[in-house]
C-alpha positions as MATLAB code, in Angstrom:
seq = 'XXXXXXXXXXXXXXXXXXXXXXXXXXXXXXXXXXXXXXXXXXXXXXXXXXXXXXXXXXXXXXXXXXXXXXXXXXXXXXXXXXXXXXXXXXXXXXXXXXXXXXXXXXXXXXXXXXXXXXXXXXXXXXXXXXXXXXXXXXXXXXXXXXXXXXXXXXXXXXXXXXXXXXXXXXXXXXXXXXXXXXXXXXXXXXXXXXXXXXXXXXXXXXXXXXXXXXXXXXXXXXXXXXXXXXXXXXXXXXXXXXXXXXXXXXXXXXXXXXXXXXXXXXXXXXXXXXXXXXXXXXXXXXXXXXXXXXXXXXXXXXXXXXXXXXXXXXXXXXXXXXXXXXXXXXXXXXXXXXXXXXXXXXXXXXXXXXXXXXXXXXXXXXXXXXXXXXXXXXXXXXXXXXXXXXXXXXX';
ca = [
     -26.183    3.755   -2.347;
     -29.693    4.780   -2.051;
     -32.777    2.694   -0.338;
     -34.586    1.856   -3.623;
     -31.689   -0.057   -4.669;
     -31.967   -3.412   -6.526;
     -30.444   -5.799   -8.212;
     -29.508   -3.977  -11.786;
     -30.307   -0.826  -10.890;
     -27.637    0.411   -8.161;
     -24.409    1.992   -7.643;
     -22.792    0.151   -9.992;
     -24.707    0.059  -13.044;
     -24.830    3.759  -12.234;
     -20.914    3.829  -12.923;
     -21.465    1.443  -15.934;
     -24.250    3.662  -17.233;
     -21.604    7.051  -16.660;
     -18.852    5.310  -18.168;
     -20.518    4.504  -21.568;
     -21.801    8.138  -21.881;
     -18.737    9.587  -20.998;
     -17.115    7.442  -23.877;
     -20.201    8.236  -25.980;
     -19.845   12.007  -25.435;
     -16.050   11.961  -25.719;
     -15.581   13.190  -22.353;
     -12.921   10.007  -22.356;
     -11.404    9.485  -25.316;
      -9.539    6.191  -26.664;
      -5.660    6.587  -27.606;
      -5.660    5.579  -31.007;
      -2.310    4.298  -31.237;
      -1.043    1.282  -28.080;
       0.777    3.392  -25.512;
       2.639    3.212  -22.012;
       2.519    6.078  -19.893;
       5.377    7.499  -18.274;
       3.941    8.847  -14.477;
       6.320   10.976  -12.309;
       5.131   12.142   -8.891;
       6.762   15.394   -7.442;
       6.334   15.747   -4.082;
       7.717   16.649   -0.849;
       9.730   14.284    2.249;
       9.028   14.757    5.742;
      12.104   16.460    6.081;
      11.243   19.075    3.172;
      13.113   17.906    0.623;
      11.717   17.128   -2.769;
      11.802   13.812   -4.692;
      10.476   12.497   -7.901;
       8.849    8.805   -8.161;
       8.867    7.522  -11.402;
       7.312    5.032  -12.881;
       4.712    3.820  -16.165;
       1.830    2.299  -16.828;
       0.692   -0.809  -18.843;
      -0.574   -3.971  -18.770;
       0.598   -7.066  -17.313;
      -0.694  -10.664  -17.670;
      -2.590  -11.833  -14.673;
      -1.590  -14.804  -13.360;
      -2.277  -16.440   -9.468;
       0.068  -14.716   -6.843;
       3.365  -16.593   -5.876;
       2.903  -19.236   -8.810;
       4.355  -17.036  -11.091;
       6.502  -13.799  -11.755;
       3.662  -11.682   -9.704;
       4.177  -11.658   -5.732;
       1.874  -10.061   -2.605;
       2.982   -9.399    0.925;
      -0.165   -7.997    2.678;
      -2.966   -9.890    3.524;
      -6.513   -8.937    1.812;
      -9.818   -8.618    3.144;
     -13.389  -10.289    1.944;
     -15.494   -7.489    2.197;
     -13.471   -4.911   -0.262;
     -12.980   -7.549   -3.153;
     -16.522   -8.302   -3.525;
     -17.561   -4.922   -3.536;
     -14.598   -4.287   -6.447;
     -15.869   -7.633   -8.356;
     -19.293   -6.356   -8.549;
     -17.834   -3.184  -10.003;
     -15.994   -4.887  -12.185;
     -18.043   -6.712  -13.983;
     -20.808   -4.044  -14.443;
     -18.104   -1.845  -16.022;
     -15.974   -4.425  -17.106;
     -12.860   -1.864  -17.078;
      -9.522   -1.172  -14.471;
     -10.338    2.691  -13.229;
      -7.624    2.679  -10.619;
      -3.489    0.852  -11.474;
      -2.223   -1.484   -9.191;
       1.053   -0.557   -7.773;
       3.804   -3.010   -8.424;
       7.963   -2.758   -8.040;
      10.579   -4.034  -10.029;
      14.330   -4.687   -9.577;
      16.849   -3.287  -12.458;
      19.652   -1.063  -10.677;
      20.762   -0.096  -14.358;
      17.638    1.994  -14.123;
      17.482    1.332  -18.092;
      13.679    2.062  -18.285;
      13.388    5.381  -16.234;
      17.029    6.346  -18.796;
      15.087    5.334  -21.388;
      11.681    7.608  -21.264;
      13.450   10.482  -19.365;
      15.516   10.933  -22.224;
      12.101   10.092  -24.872;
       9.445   12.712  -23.528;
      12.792   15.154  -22.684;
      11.024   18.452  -24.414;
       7.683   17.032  -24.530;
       4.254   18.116  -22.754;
       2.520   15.911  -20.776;
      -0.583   14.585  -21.185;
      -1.464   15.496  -17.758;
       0.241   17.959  -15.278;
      -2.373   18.376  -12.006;
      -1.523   18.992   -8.105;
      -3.710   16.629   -5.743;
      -4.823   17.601   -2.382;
      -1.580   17.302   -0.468;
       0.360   18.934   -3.054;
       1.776   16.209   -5.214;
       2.487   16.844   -8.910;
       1.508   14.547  -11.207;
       3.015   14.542  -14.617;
       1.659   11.943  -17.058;
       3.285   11.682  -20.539;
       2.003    9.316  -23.597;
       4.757    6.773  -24.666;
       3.676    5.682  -28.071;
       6.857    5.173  -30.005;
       6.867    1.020  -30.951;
      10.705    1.170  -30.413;
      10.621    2.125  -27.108;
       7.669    0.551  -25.813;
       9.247   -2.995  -26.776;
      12.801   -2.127  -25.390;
      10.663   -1.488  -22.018;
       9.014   -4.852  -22.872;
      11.430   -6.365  -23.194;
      13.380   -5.254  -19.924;
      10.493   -6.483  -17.733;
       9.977   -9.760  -19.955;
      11.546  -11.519  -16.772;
      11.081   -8.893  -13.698;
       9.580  -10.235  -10.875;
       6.799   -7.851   -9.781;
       5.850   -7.024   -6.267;
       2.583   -5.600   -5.288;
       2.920   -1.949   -3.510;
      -0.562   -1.497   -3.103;
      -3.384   -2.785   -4.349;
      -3.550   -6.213   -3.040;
      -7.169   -5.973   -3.100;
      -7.883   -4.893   -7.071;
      -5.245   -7.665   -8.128;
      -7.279  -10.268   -6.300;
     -10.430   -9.093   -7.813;
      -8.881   -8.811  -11.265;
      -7.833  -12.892  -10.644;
     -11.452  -13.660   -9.609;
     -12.751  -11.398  -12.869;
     -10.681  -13.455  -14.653;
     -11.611  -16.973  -13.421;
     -15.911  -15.736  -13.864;
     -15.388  -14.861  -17.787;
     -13.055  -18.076  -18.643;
     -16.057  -19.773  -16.807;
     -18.596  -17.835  -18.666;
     -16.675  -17.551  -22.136;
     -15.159  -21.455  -22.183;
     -14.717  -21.715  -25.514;
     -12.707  -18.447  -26.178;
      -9.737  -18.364  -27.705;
      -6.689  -16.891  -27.574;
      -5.404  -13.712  -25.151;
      -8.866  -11.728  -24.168;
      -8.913   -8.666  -22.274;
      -9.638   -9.572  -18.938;
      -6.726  -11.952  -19.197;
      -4.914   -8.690  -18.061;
      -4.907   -5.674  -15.615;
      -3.368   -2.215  -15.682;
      -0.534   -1.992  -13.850;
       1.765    1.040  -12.376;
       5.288   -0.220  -12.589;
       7.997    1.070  -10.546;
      11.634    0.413   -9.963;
      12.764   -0.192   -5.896;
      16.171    1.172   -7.225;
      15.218    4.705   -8.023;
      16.176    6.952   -5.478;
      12.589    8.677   -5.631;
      11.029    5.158   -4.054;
       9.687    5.805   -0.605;
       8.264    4.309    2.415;
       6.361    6.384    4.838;
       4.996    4.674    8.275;
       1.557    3.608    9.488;
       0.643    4.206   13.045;
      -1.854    2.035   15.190;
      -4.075    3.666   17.226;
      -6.051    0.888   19.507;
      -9.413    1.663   21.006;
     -12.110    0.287   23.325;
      -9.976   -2.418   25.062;
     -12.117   -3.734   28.163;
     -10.698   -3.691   31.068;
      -7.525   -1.889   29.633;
      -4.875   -1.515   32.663;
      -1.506    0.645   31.619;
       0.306   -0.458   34.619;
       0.148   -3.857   33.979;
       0.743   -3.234   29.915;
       3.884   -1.433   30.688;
       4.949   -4.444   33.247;
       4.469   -6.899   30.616;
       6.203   -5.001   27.848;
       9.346   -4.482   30.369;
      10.123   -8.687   29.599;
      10.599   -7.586   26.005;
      11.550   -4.138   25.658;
      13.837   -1.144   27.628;
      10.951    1.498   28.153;
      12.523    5.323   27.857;
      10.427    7.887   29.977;
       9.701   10.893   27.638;
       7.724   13.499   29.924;
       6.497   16.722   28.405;
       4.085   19.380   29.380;
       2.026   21.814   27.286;
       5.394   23.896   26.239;
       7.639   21.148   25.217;
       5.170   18.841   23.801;
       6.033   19.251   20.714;
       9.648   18.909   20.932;
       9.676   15.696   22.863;
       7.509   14.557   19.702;
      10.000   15.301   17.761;
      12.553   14.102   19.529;
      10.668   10.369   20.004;
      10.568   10.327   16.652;
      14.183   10.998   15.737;
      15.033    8.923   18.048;
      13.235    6.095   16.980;
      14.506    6.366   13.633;
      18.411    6.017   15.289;
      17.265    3.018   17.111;
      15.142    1.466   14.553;
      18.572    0.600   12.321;
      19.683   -1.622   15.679;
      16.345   -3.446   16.344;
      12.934   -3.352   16.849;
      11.621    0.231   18.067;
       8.215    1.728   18.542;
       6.451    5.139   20.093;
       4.189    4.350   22.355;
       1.614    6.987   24.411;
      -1.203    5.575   26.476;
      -4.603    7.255   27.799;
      -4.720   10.153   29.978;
      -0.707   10.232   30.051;
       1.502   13.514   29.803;
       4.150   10.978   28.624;
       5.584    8.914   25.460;
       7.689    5.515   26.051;
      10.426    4.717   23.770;
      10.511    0.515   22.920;
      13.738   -0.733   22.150;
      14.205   -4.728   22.222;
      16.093   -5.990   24.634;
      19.600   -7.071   23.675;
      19.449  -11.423   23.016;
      15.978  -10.953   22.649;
      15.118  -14.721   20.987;
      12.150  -14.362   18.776;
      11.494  -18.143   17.822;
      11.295  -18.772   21.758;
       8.547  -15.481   21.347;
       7.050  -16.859   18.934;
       7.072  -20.585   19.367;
       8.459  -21.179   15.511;
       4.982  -20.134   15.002;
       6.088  -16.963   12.657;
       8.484  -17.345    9.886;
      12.214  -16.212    9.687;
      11.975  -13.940    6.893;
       9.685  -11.511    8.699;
       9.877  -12.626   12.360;
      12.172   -9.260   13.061;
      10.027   -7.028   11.507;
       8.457   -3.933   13.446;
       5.401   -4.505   12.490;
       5.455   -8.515   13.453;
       6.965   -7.685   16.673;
       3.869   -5.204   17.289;
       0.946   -7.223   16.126;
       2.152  -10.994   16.774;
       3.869  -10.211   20.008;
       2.355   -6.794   21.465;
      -1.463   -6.481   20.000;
      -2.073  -10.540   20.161;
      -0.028  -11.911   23.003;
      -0.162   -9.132   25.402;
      -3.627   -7.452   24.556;
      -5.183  -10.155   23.597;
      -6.252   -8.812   19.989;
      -6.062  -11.968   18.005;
      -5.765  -11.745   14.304;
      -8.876  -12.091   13.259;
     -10.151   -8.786   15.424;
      -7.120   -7.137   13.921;
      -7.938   -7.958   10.456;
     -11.505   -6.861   11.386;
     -10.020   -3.646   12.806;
     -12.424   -3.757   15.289;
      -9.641   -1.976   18.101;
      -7.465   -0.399   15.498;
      -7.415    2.553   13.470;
      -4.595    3.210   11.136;
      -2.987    6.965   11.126;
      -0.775    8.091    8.391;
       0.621   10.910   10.111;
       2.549   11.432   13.702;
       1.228   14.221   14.535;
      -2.564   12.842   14.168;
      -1.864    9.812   15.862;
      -0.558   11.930   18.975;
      -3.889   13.984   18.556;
      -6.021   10.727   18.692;
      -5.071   10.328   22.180;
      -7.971   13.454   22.825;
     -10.118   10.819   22.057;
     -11.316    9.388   25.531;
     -12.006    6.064   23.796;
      -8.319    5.318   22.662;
      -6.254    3.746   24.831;
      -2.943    3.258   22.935;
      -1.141    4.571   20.366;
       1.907    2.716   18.504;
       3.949    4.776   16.393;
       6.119    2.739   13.771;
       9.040    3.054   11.795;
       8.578    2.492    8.159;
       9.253   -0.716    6.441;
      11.982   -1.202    4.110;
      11.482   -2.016    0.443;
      13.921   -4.890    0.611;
      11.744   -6.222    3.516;
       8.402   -6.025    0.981;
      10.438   -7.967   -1.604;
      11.897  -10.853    0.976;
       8.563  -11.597    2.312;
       6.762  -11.154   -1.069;
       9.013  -13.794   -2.439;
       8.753  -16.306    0.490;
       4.834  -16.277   -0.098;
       4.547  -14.653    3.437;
       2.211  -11.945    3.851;
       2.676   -8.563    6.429;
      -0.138   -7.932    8.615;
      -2.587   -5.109    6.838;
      -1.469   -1.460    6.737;
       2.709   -2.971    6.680;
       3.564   -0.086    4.308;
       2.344    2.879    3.154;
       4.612    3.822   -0.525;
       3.799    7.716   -1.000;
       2.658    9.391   -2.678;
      -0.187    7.675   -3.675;
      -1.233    7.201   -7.225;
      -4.322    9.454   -8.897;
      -7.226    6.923   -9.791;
      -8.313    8.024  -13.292;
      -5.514    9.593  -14.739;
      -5.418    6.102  -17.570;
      -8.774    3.800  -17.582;
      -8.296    0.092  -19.156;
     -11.962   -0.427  -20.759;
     -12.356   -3.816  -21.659;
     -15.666   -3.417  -23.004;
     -14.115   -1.629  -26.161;
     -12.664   -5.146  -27.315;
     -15.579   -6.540  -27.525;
     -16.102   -8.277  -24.131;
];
């Protein structure tokens, strides 16, 4: 964005204006026969193991979440959908896939186009900046792309990430109909491109987010740590500069143990050369916690437990402030979240087990949505690998 700015003449009819020369110039280039396209992701656990995510990419009918086949579970902001809608219709195109899961423990569909581009060359074979190997193959065979149809005809879809795009590609949606009432038929902007990938495979994972909570006035650990005792055993992890690492590594091992009995977090506070270990206290009666305020299908989840229960009830962040992030910054990785406590200004840092898939899906199809930042499915997808230009049919 630049200070001479306007209406017309800004960021985004800068992208519109790049987009038609790049199509103009052949830089992109139109498939000229309907496709799918068959995405694996190579990449590397936490443990140093490899896995493979697969997955493909299409289309798939919009339609408004929870009335229909299509389900959400986090909740969405204001701010990043208008900014998307305004992109949207200046380039009237999808640049980036929404993530979305499916249920089929046959596997039928990743059988089906390991065994069609088996001796083919991909389309695409590129390393992004932490390593992962994306390999994107062309699916173009009619036979197979309506046996893959026809598998998902029914499959209830659950969005992974991109909560955010789907909502603006319902509101894109809604503004043509209103500005093209009398057309007919399917158009394109009755759709959205779509990554599509099954919770089944073994190459599906979940990877944590970590809160890091800043610029709390009047911040007291003592007390926090009295309060949390009514909820939670506290462990005592004390380290010094030699064994710092290993007691990081041994909070977090732990924590994964305890996490399959109940709720568990990490915790390290300001100015501390100690972590905590929270484990829930055995009979500990949520609905009497929560009031019946917070339904049953994700009342027991970690990340409930921390922002209904720890961030809102005992620090006082209510949602709103949390949904503002105005005391929280998410961290991806352990290790950085332990650094952010070199930060003077951050007071707290939660470190969370991940979120399990079947969680995503219970809550998804209850119509209940996680608090922001809930999951975190790596790797994440390459934006621009496949671009769904509507403006090529005519819109």
């Amino acid at each position: 964005k630049t200070e001479t700015d306007s209406a017309g003449s800004d960021r985004y009819s800068r992208s519109a204006a790049d987009l038609g020369e790049w199509l103009k110039s052949g830089i992109l280039k139109v498939d000229e026969k309907p496709a799918i396209y068959y995405y694996k992701q190579r990449y590397t656990q936490l443990d140093g193991s490899t896995s493979v995510r697969k997955g493909f990419m299409a289309l798939s009918r919009i339609e408004d979440l929870g009335k229909g086949k299509i389900h959400a579970h986090e909740r969405t902001l204001s701010g990043p959908k208008a900014d998307r809608l305004k992109l949207m219709e200046a380039c009237a195109s999808n640049f980036s896939s929404i993530f979305t899961l499916y249920s089929e423990v046959e596997l039928t569909i990743n059988k089906l186009l390991d065994a069609f581009v088996e001796g083919k060359d991909p389309v695409i074979n590129v390393p992004d900046h932490e390593g992962v190997e994306n390999i994107l193959y062309r699916v173009d065979d009619p036979a197979v792309i309506a046996t893959v149809a026809e598998v998902m005809q029914d499959k209830a879809l659950f969005i992974a990430d991109g909560h955010h795009r789907y909502e603006t590609a319902l509101n894109y949606k809604t503004l043509m109909h209103e500005k093209n009432p009398d057309a007919a038929g399917d158009r394109p902007y009755d759709f959205v491109m779509m990554y599509f990938s099954n919770m089944d495979d073994e190459g599906m994972t979940v990877w944590p987010t970590h809160r890091v909570i800043h610029n709390l006035p009047g911040f007291d650990s003592a007390d926090f740590l009295a309060k949390l005792k009514k909820y939670f055993n506290i462990k005592v992890l004390e380290y010094n500069t030699d064994t710092k690492d290993e007691v990081y590594n041994s909070l977090i091992n732990s924590m994964e143990a305890h996490g399959e009995q109940g709720n568990c977090f990490g915790l390290h506070l300001k100015g501390e050369s100690v972590c905590y270990e929270l484990t829930s206290l055995p009979g500990l009666n949520l609905d009497e916690v929560f009031d019946g305020a917070v339904p049953d299908v994700y009342k027991n989840l970690d990340v409930t437990v921390l922002h209904e229960l720890i961030l809102s009830g005992i620090l006082g962040i209510d949602r709103g402030a949390q949904e503002r992030q105005e005391n929280i910054v998410y961290v991806k990785n352990y290790k950085d979240a332990f650094a952010s406590m070199d930060d003077p200004s951050n007071e707290i840092v939660f470190l969370l087990n991940p979120t399990k898939v079947s969680d995503v899906k219970d809550v998804a199809e209850a119509g209940c949505k996680m608090p922001q930042k809930s999951t975190y499915f790596y790797p994440k997808l390459l934006t621009g690998l496949v671009l769904n230009v509507h403006a090529l049919d005519g819109v």
